[in-house]
PDB file of N, CA, C and O in Angstrom, chain B, residues numbered from 101:
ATOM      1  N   UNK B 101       0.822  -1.194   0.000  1.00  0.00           N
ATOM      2  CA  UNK B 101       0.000   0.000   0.000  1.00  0.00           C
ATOM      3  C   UNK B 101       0.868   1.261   0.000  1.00  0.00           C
ATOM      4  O   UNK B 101       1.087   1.982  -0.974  1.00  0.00           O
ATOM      5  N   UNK B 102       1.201   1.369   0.902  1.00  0.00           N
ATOM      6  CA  UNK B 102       2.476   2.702   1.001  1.00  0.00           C
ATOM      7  C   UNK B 102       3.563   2.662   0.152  1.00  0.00           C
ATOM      8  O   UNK B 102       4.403   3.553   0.275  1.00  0.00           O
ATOM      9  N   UNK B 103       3.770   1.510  -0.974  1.00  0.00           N
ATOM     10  CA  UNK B 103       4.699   1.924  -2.278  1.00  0.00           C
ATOM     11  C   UNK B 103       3.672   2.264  -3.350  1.00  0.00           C
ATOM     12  O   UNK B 103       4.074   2.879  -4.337  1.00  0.00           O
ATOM     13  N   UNK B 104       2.500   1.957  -3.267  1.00  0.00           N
ATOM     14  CA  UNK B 104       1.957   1.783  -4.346  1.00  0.00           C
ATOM     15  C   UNK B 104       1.458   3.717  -4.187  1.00  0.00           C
ATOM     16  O   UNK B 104       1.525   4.454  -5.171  1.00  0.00           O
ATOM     17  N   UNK B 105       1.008   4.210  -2.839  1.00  0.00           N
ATOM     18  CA  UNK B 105       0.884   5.566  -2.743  1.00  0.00           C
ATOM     19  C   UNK B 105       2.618   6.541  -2.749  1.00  0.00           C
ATOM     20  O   UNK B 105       2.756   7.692  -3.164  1.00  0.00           O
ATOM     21  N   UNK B 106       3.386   5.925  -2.347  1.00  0.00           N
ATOM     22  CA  UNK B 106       4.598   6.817  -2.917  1.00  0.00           C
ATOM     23  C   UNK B 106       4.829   6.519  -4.043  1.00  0.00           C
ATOM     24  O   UNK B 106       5.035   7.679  -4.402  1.00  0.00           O
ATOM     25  N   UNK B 107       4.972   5.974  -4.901  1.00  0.00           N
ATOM     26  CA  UNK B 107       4.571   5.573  -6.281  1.00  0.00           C
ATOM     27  C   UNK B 107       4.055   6.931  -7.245  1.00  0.00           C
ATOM     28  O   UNK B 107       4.595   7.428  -8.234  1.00  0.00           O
ATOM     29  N   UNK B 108       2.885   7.275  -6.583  1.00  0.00           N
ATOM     30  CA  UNK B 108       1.706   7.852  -7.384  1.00  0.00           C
ATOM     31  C   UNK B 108       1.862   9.393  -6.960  1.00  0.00           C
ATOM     32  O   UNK B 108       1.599  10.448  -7.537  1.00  0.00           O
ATOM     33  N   UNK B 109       2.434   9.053  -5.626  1.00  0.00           N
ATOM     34  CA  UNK B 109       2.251  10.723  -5.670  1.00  0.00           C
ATOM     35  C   UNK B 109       3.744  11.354  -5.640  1.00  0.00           C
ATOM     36  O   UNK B 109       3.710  12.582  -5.561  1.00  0.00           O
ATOM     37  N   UNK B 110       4.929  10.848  -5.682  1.00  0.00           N
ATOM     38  CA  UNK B 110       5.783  11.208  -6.582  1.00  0.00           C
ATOM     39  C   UNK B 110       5.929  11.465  -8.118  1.00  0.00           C
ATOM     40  O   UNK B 110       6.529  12.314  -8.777  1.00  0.00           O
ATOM     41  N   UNK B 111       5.142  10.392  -8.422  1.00  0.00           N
ATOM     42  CA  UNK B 111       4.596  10.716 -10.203  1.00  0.00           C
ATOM     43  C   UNK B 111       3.881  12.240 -10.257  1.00  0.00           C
ATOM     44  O   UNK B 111       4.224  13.200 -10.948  1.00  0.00           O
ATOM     45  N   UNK B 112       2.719  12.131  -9.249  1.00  0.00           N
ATOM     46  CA  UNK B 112       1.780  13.640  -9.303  1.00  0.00           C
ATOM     47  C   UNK B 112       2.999  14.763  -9.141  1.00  0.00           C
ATOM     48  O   UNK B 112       2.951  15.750  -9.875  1.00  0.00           O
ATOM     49  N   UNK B 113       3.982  14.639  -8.284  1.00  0.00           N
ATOM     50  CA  UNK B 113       4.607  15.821  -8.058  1.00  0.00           C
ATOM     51  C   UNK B 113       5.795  15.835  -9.114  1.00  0.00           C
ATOM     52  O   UNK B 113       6.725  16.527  -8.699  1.00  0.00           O
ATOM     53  N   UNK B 114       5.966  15.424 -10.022  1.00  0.00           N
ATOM     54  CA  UNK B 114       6.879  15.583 -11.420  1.00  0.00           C
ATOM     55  C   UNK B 114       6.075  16.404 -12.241  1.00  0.00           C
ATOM     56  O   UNK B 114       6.512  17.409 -12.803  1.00  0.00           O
ATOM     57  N   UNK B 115       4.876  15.991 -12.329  1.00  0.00           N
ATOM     58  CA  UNK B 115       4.425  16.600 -13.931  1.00  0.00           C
ATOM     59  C   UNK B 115       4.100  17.822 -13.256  1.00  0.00           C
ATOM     60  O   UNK B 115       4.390  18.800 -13.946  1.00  0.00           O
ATOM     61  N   UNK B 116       3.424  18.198 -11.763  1.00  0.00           N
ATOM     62  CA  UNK B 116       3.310  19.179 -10.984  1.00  0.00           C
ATOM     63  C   UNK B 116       4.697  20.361 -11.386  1.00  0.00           C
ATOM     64  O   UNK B 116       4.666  21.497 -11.860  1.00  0.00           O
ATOM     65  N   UNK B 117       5.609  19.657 -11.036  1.00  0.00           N
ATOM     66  CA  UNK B 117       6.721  20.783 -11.472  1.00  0.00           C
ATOM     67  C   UNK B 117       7.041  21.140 -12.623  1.00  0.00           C
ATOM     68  O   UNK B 117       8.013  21.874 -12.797  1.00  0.00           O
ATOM     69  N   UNK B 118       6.372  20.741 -13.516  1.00  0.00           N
ATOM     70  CA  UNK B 118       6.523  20.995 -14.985  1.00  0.00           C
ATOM     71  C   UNK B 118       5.421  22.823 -14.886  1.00  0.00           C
ATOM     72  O   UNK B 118       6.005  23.837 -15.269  1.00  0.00           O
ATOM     73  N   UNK B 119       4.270  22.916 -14.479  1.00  0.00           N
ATOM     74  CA  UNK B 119       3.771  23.866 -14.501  1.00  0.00           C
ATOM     75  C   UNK B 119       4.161  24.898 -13.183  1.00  0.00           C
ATOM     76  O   UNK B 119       4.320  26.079 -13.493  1.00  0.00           O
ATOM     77  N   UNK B 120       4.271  24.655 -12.213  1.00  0.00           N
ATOM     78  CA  UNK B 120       4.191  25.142 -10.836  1.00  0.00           C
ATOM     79  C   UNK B 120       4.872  26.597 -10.551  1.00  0.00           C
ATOM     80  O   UNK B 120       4.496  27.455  -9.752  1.00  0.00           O
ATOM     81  N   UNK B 121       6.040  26.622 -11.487  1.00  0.00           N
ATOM     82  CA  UNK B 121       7.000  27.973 -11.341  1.00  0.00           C
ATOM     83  C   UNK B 121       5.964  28.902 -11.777  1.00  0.00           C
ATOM     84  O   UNK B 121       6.055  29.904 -11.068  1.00  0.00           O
ATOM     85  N   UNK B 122       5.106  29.009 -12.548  1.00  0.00           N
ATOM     86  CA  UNK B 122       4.177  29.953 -13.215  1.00  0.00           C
ATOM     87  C   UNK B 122       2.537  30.136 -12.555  1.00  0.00           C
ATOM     88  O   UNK B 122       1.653  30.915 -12.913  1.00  0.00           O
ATOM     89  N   UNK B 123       2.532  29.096 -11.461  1.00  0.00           N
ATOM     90  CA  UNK B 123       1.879  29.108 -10.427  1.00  0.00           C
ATOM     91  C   UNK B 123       1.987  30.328  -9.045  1.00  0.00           C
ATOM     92  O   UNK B 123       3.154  30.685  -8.884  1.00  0.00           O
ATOM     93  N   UNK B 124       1.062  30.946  -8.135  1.00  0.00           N
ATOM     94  CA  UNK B 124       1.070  31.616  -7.157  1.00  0.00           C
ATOM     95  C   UNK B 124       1.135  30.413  -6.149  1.00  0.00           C
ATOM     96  O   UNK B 124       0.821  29.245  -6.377  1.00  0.00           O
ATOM     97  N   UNK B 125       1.546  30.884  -5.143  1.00  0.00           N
ATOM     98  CA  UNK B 125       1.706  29.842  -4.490  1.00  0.00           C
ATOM     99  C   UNK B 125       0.473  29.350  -3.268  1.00  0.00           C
ATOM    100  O   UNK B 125       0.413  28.125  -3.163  1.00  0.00           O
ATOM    101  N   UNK B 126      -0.147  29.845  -2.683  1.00  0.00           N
ATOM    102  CA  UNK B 126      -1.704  29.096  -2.456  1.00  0.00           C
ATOM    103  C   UNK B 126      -2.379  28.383  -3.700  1.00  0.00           C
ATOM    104  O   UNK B 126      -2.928  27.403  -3.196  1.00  0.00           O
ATOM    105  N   UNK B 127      -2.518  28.372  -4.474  1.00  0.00           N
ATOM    106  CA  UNK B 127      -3.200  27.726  -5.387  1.00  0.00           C
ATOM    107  C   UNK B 127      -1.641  26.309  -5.944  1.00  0.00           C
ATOM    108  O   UNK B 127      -1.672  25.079  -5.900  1.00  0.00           O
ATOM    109  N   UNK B 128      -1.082  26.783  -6.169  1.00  0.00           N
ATOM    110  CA  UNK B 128      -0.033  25.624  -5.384  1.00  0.00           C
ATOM    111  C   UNK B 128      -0.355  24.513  -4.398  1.00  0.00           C
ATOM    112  O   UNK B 128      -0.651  23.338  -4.616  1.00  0.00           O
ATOM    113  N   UNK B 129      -0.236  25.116  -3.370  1.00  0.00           N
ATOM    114  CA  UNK B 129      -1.228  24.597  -2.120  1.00  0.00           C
ATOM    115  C   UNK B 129      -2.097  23.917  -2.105  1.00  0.00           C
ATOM    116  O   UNK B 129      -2.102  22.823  -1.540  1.00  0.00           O
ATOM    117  N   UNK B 130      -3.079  24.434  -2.754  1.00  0.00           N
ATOM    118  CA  UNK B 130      -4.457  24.002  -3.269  1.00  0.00           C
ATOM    119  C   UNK B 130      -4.246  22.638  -3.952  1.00  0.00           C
ATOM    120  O   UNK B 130      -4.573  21.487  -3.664  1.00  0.00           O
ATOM    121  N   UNK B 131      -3.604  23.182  -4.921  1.00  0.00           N
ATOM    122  CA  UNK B 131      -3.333  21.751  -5.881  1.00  0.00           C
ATOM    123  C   UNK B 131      -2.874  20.254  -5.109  1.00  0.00           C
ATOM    124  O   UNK B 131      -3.127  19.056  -5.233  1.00  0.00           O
ATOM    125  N   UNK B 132      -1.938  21.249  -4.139  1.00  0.00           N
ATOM    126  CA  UNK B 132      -0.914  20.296  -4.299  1.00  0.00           C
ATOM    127  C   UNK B 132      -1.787  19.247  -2.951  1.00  0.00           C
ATOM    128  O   UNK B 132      -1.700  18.021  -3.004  1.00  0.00           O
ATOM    129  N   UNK B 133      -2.418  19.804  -2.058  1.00  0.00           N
ATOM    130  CA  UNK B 133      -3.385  19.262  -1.288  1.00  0.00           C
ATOM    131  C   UNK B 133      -4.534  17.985  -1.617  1.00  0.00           C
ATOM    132  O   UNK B 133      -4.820  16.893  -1.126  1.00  0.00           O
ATOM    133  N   UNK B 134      -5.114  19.079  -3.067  1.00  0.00           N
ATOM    134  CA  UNK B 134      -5.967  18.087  -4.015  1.00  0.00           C
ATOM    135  C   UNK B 134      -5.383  16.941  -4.133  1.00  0.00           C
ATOM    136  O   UNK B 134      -5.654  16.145  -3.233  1.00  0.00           O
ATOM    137  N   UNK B 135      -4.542  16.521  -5.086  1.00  0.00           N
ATOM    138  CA  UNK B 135      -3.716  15.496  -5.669  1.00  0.00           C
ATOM    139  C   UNK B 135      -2.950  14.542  -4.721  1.00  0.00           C
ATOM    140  O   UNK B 135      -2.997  13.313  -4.770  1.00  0.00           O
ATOM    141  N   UNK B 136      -2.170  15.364  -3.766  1.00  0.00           N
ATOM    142  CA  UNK B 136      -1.022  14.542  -3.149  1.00  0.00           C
ATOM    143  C   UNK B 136      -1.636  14.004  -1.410  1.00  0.00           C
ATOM    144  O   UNK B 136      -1.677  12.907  -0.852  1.00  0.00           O
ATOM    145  N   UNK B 137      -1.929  15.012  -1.112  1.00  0.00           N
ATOM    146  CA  UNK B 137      -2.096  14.870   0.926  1.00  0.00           C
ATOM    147  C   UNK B 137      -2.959  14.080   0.893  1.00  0.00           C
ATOM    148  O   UNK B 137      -2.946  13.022   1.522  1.00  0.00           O
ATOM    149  N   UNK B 138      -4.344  14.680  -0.257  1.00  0.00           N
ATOM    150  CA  UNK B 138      -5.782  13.816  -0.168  1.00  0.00           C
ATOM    151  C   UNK B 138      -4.960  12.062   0.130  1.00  0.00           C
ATOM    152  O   UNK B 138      -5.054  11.578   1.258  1.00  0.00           O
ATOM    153  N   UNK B 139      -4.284  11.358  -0.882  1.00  0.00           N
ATOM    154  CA  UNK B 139      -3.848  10.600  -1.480  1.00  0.00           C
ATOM    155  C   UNK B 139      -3.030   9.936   0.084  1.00  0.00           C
ATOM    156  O   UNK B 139      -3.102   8.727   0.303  1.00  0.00           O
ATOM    157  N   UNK B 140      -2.513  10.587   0.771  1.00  0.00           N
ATOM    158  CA  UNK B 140      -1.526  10.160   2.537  1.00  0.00           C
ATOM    159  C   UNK B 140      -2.928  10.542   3.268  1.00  0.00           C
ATOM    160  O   UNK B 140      -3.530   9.527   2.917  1.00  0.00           O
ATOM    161  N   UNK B 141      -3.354  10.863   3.606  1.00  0.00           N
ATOM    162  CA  UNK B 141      -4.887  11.289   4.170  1.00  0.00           C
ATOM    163  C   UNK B 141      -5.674   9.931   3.882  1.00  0.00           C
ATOM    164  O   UNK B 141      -6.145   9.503   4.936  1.00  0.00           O
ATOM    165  N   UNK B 142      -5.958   9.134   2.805  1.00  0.00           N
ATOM    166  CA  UNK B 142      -6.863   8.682   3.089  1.00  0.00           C
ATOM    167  C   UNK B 142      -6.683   6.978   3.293  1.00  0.00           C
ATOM    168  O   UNK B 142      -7.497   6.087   3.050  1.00  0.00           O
ATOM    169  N   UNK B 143      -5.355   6.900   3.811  1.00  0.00           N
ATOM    170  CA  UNK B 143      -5.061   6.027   3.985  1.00  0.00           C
ATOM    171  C   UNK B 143      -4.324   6.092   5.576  1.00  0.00           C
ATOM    172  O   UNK B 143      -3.736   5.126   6.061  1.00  0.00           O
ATOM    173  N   UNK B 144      -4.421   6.900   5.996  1.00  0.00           N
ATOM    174  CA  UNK B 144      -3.856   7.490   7.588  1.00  0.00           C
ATOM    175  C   UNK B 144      -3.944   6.045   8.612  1.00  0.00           C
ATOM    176  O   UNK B 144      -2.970   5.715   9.288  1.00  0.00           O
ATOM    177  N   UNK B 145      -4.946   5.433   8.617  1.00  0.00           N
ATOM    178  CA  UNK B 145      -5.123   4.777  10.106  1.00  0.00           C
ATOM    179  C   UNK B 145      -3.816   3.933   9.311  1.00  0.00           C
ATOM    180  O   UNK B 145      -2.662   4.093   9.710  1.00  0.00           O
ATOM    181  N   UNK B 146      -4.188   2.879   7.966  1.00  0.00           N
ATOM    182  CA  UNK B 146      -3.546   2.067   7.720  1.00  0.00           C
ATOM    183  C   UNK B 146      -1.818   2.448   7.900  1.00  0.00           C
ATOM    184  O   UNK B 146      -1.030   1.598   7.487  1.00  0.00           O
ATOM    185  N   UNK B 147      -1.286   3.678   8.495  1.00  0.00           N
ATOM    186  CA  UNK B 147       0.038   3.800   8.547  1.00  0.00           C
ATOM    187  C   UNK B 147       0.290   3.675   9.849  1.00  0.00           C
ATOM    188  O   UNK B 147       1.495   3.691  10.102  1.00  0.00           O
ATOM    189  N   UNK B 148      -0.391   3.560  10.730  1.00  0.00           N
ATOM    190  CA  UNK B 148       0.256   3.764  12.018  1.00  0.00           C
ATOM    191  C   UNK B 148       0.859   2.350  13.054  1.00  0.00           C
ATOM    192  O   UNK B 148       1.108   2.280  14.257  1.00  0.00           O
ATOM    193  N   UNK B 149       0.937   1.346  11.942  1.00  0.00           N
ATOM    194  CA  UNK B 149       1.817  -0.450  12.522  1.00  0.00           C
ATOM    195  C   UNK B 149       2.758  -0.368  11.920  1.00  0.00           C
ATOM    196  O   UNK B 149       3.675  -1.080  12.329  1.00  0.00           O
ATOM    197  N   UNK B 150       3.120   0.715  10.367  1.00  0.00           N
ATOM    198  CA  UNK B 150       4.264   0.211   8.900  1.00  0.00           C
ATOM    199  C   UNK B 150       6.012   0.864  10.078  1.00  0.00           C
ATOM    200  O   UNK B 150       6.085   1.472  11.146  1.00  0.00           O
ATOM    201  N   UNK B 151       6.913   0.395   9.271  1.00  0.00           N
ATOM    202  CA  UNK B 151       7.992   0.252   9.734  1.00  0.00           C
ATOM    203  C   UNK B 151       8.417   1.327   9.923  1.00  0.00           C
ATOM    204  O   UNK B 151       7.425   2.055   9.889  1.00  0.00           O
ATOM    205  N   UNK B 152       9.635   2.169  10.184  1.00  0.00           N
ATOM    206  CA  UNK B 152      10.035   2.971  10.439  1.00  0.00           C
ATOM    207  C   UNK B 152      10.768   3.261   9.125  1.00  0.00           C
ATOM    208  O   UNK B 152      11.274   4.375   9.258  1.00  0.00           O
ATOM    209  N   UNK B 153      10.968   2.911   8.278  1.00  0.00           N
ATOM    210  CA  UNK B 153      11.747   2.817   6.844  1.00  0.00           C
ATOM    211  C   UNK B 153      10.311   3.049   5.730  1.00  0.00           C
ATOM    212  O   UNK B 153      10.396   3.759   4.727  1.00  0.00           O
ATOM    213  N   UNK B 154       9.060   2.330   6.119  1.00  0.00           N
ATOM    214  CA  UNK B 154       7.798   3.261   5.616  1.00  0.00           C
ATOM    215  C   UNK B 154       7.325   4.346   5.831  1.00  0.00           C
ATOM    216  O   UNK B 154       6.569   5.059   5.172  1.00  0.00           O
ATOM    217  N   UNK B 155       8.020   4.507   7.237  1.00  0.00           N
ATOM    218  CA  UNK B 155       7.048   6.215   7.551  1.00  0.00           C
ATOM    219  C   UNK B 155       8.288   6.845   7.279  1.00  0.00           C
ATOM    220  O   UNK B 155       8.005   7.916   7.816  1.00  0.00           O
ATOM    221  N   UNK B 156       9.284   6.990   6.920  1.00  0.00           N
ATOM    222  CA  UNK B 156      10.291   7.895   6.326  1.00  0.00           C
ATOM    223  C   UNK B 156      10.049   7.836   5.068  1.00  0.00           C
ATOM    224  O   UNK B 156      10.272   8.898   4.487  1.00  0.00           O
ATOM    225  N   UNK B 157       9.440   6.461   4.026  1.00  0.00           N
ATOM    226  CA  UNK B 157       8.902   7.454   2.753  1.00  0.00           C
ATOM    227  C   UNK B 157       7.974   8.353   2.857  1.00  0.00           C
ATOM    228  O   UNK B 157       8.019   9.315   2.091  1.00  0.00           O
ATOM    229  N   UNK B 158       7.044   8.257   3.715  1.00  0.00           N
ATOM    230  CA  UNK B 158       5.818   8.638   3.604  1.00  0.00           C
ATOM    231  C   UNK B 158       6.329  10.555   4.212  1.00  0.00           C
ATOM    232  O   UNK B 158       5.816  11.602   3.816  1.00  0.00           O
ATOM    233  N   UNK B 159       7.065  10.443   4.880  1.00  0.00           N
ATOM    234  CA  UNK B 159       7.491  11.159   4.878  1.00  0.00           C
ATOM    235  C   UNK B 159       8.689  12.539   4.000  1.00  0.00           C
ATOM    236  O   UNK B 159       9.031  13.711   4.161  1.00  0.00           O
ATOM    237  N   UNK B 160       8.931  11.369   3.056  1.00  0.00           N
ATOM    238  CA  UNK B 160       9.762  12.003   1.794  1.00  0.00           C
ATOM    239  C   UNK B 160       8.552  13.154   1.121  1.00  0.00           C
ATOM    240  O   UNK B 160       8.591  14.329   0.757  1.00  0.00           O
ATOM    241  N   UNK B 161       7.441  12.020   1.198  1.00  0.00           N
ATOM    242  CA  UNK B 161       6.348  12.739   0.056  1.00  0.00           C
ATOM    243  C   UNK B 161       6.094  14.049   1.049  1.00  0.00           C
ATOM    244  O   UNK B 161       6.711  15.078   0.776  1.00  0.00           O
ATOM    245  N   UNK B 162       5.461  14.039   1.860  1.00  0.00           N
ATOM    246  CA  UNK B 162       5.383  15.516   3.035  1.00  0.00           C
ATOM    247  C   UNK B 162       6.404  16.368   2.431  1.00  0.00           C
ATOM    248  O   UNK B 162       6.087  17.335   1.739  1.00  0.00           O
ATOM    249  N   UNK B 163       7.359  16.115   2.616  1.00  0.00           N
ATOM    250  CA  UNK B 163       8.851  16.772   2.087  1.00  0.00           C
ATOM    251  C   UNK B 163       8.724  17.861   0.923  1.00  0.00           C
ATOM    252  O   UNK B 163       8.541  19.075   0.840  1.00  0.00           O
ATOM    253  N   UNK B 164       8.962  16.547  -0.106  1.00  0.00           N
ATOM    254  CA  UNK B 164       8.770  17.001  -1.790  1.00  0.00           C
ATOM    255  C   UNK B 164       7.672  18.079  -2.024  1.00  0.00           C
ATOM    256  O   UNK B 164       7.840  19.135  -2.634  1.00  0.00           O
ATOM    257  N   UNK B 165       6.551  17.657  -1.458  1.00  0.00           N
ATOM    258  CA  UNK B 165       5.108  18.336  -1.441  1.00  0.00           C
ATOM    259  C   UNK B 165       5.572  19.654  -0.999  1.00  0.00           C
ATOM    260  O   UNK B 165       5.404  20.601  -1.767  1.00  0.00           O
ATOM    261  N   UNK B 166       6.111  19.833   0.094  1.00  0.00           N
ATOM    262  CA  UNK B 166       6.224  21.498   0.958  1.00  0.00           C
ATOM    263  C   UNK B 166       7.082  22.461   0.167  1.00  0.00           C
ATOM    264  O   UNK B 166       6.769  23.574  -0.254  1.00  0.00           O
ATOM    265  N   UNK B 167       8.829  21.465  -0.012  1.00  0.00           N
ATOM    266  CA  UNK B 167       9.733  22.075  -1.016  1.00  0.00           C
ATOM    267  C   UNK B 167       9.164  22.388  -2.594  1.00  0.00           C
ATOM    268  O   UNK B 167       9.847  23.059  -3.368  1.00  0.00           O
ATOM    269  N   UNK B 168       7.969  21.883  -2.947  1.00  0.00           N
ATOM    270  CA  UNK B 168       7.175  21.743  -4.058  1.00  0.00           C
ATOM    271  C   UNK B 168       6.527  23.217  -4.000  1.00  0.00           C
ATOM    272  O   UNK B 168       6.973  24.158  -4.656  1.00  0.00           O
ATOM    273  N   UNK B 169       5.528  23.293  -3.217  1.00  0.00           N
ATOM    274  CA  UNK B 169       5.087  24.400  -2.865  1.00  0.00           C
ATOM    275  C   UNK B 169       5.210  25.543  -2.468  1.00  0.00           C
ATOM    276  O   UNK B 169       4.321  26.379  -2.633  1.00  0.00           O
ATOM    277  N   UNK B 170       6.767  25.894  -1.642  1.00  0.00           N
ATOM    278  CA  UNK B 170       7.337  27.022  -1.431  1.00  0.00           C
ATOM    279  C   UNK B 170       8.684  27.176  -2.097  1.00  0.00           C
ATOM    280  O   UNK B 170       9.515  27.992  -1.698  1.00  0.00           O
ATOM    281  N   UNK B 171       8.898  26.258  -3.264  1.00  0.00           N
ATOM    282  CA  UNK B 171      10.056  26.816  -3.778  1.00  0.00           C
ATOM    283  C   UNK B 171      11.419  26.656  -3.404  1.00  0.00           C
ATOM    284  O   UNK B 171      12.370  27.331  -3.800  1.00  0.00           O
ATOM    285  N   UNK B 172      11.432  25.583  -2.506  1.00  0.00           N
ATOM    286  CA  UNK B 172      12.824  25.631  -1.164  1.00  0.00           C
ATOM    287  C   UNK B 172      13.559  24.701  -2.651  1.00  0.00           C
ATOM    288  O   UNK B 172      13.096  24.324  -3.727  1.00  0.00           O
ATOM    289  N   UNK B 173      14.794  24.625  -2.041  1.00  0.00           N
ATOM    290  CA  UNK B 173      15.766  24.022  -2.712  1.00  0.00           C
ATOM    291  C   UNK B 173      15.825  22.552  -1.683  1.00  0.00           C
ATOM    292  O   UNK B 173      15.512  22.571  -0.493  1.00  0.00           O
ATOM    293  N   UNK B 174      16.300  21.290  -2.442  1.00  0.00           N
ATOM    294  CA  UNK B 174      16.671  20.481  -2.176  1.00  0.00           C
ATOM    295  C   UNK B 174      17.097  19.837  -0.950  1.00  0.00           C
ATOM    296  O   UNK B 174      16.701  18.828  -0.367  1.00  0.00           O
ATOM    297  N   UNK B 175      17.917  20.600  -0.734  1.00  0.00           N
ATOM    298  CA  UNK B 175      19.258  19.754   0.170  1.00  0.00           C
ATOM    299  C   UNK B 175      19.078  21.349   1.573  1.00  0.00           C
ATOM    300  O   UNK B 175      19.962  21.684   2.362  1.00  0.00           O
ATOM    301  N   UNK B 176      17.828  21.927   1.448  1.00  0.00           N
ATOM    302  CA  UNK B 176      17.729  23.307   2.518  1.00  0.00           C
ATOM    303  C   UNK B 176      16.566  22.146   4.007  1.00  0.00           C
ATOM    304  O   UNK B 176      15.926  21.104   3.859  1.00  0.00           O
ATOM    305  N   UNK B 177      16.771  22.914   5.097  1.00  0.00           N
ATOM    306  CA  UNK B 177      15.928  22.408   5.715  1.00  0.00           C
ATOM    307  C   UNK B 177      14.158  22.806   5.650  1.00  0.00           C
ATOM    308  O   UNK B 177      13.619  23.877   5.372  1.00  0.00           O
ATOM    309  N   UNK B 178      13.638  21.661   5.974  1.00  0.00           N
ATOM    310  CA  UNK B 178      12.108  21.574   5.600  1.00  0.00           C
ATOM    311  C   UNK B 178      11.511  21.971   7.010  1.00  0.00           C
ATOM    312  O   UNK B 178      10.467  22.597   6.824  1.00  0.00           O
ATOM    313  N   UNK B 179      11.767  21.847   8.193  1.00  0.00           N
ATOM    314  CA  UNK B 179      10.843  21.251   9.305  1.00  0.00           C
ATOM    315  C   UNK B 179      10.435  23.013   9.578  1.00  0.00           C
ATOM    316  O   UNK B 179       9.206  23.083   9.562  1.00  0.00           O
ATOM    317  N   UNK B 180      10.913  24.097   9.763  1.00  0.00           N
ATOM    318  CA  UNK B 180      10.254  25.356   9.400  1.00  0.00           C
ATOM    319  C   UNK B 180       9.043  25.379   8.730  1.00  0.00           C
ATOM    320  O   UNK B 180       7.863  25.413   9.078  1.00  0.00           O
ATOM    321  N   UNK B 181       9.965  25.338   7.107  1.00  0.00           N
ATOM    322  CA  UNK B 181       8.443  25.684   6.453  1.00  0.00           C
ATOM    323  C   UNK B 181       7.160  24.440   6.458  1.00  0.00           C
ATOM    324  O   UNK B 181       6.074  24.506   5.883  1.00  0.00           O
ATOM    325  N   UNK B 182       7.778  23.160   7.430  1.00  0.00           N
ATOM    326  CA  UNK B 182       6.155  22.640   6.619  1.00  0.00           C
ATOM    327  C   UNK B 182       5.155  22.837   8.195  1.00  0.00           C
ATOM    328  O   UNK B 182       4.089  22.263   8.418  1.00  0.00           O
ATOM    329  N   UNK B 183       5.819  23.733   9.055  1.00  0.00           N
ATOM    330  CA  UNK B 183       5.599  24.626  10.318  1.00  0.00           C
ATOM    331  C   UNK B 183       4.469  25.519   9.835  1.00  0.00           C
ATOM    332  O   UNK B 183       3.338  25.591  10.315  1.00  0.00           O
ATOM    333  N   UNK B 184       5.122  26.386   8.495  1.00  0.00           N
ATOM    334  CA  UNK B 184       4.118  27.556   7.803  1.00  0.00           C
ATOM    335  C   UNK B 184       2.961  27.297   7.419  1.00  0.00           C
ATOM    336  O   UNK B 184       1.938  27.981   7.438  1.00  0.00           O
ATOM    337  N   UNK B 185       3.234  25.897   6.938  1.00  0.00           N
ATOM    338  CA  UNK B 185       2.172  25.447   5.954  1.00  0.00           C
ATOM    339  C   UNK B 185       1.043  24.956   6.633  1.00  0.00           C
ATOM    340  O   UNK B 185      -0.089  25.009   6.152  1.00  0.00           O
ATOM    341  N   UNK B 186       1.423  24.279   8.203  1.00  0.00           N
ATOM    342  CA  UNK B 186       0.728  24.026   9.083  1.00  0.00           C
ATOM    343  C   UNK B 186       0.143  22.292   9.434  1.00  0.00           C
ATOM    344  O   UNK B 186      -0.920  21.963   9.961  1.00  0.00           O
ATOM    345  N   UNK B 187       1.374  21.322   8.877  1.00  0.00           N
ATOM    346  CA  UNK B 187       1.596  20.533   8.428  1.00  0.00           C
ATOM    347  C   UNK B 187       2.110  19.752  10.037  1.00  0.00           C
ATOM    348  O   UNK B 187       2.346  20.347  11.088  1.00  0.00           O
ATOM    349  N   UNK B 188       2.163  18.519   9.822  1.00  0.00           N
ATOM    350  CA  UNK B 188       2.894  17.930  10.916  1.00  0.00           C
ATOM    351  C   UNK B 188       3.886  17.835  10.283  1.00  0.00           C
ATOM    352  O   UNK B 188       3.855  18.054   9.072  1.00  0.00           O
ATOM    353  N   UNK B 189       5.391  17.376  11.117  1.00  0.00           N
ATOM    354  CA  UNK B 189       6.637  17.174  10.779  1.00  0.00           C
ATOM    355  C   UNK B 189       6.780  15.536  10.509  1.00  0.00           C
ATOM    356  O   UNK B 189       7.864  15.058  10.172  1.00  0.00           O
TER     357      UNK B 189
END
C-alpha cells in the first residue's frame, strides 16, 4: 500500500513541477493538497503499525510536497516551512 501511494504521488509531483513555477503559491497549495495529501490522508489509520523505513517514505512525500510548494531548494531544511504550511513534521 504505502509503495503503491509513494509511487503515485511522486509521479503527481513531477508533472506538478513541470507547470508550478508559473503558479502563485496558495493555489499551489491548493493543488498540491488536491492530488497529493488527499492521497496520505486517506489512507492514515492504515500507517500507524508500517515500519520505520515506511514512515520515512511517507514522509519524503510531506517533504517534496512542501519544497514543491514554497520553492525551497533540495538539500535546505524543511521542518520550518512545513511549520508555515501548518503541516505535521
Amino acid at each position: 500500500q504505502v509503495n503503491a501511494v509513494s509511487s503515485s504521488c511522486f509521479n503527481i509531483l513531477r508533472m506538478l513541477r513541470k507547470i508550478f513555477r508559473w503558479i502563485p503559491t496558495e493555489t499551489r497549495k491548493t493543488v498540491t493538497q488536491a492530488l497529493v495529501t488527499s492521497r496520505l490522508d486517506y489512507g492514515n489509520t492504515l500507517y500507524t503499525g508500517t515500519t520505520v523505513k515506511l514512515q520515512k517514505r511517507l514522509q519524503r512525500i510531506q517533504n517534496a510536497s512542501a519544497r514543491l510548494i514554497l520553492d525551497i531548494p533540495r538539500h535546505s531544511h524543511i521542518s520550518g516551512h512545513l511549520r508555515d504550511l501548518h503541516w505535521l513534521p
